[in-house]
N, C-alpha and C positions, 0 to 999 in steps of 0.2 A: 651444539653439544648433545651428545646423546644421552638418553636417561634411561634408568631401571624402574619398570612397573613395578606391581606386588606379584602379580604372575610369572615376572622375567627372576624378579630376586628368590621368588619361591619355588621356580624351575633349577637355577642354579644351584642352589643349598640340594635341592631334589639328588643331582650330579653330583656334586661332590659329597654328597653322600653315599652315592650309588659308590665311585669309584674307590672310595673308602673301602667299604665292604669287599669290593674286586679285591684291592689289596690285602685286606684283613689287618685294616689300621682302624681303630676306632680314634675318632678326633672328636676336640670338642674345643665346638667354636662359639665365640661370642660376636654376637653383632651388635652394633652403634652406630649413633648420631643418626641420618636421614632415612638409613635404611630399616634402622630400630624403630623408626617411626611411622613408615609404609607398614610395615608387619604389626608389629605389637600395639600401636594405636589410633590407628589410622591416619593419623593427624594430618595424612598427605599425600598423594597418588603416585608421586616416584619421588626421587633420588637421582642425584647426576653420578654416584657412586656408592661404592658398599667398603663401608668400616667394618673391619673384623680382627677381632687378634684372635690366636689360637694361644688355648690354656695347656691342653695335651696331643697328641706325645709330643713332646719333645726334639725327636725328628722331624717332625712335620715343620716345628719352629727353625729348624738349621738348616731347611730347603730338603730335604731328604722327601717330601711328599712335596709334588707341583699338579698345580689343577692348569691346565690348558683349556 
């Protein structure tokens, strides 16, 4: 099973953010569980996945914005 570093999950966030901005959507996202804990506390060196819900816009949450 493959896993997300702190570098990989902080590469990714990097993109979609970049590609945000491409679009001139500003999003905003929350992260949880294992990967809030690579980031924000270290408490662990990866994650087998990344929890995230998105708060805004609103498109983003009805599929209208897709990170590939």
């Amino acid at each position: 099973m493959a896993v997300f570093t702190r570098q990989q999950i902080e590469q990714g966030l990097t993109e979609l953010g970049e590609l945000a901005h491409k679009n001139n959507i500003k999003v905003r996202l929350v992260v949880v569980g294992g990967a809030a804990m690579v980031l924000r506390f270290s408490a662990r060196n990866s994650t087998r996945d990344i929890d995230a819900f998105i708060q805004s816009p609103e498109e983003a949450k009805m599929g209208g914005f897709v990170w590939n």
